[in-house]
KOLVEX-530925 format. One record per residue (C-alpha): x, y, z; residue number from 1. Coordinates in steps of 0.05 Angstrom, whole numbers. Layout:
<pts>
      px      py      pz  resi
       X       Y       Z   NUM
...
</pts>
This chain:
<pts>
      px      py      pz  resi
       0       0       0     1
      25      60     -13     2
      33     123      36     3
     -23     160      19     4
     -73     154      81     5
    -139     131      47     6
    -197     185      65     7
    -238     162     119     8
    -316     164     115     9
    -316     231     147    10
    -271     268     100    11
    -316     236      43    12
    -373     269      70    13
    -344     334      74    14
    -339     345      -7    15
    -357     407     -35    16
    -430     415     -40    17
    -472     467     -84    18
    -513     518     -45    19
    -581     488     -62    20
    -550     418     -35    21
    -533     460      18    22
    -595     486      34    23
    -641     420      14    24
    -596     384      67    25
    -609     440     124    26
    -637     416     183    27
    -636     490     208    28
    -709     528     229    29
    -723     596     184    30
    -701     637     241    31
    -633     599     254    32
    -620     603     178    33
    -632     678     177    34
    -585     695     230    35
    -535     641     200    36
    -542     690     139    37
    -537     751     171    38
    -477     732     207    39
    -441     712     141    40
    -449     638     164    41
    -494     617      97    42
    -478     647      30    43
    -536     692     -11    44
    -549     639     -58    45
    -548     585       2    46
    -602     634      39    47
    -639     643     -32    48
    -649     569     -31    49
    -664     554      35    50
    -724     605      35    51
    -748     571     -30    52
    -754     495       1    53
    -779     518      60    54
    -828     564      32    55
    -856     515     -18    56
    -845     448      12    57
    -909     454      60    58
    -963     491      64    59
    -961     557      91    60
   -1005     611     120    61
    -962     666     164    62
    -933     724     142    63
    -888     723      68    64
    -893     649      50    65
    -978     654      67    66
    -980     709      23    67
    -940     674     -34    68
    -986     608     -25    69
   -1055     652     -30    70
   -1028     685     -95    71
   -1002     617    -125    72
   -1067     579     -88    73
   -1111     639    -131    74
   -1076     636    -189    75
   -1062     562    -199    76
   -1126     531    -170    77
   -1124     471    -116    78
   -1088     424    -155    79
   -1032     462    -197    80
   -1023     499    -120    81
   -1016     419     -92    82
    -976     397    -149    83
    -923     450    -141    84
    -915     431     -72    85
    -907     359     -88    86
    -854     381    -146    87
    -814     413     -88    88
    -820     356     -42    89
    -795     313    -104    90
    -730     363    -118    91
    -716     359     -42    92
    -725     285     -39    93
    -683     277    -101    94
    -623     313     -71    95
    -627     273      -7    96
    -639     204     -40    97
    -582     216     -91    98
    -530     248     -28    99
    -551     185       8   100
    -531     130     -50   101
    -469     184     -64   102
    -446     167       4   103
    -468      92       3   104
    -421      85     -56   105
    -357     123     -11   106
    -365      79      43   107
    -366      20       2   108
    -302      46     -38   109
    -267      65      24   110
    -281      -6      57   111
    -263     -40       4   112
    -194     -18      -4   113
    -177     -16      73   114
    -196     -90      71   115
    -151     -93     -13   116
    -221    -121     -28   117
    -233    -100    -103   118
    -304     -55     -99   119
</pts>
């Protein structure tokens, strides 16, 4: 073997992600992400995309997201307004499902060569 250390599971998971992988993957409330972003912990775009899954992957009714659901709800009708809801559930879904198999396959390439098993 040679001397390169292998990358552990953990420094997989660290790869670069884009800002709406970012954001899709956020566990954080609304009011946690805006102070992340006011304090220069999110980027713009990160913040951008955060505000657009969580506005549109439920329904709403307070304040800036219940206003954008009663236009959308009046100008789409019942079902357009439920089937963009579902389309956002889908993207978010989507990006978790595919970082999920993404890190299924690391693991599986980083066990297999500690063990010099051929993946």
């Amino acid at each position: 073997m040679d001397n390169v250390m292998p990358a552990t599971p953990v420094m997989v998971r660290n790869r670069q992600r884009s800002d709406m992988e970012k954001a899709a993957l956020s566990s954080k409330t609304y009011e946690v992400a805006e102070y992340h972003y006011r304090q220069g912990l999110m980027t713009e775009l990160e913040y951008r995309w955060f505000k657009f899954f969580w506005t549109w992957s439920a329904v709403r009714f307070a304040a800036t997201a219940g206003r954008k659901h009663d236009r959308a709800f009046d100008r789409l009708g019942t079902t357009l307004y439920h089937k963009r809801i579902a389309k956002v559930r889908r993207m978010i879904a989507r990006i978790v499902y595919n970082e999920q198999k993404r890190w299924d396959v690391q693991v599986a390439e980083y066990n297999a060569k500690v063990a010099n098993i051929p993946a």
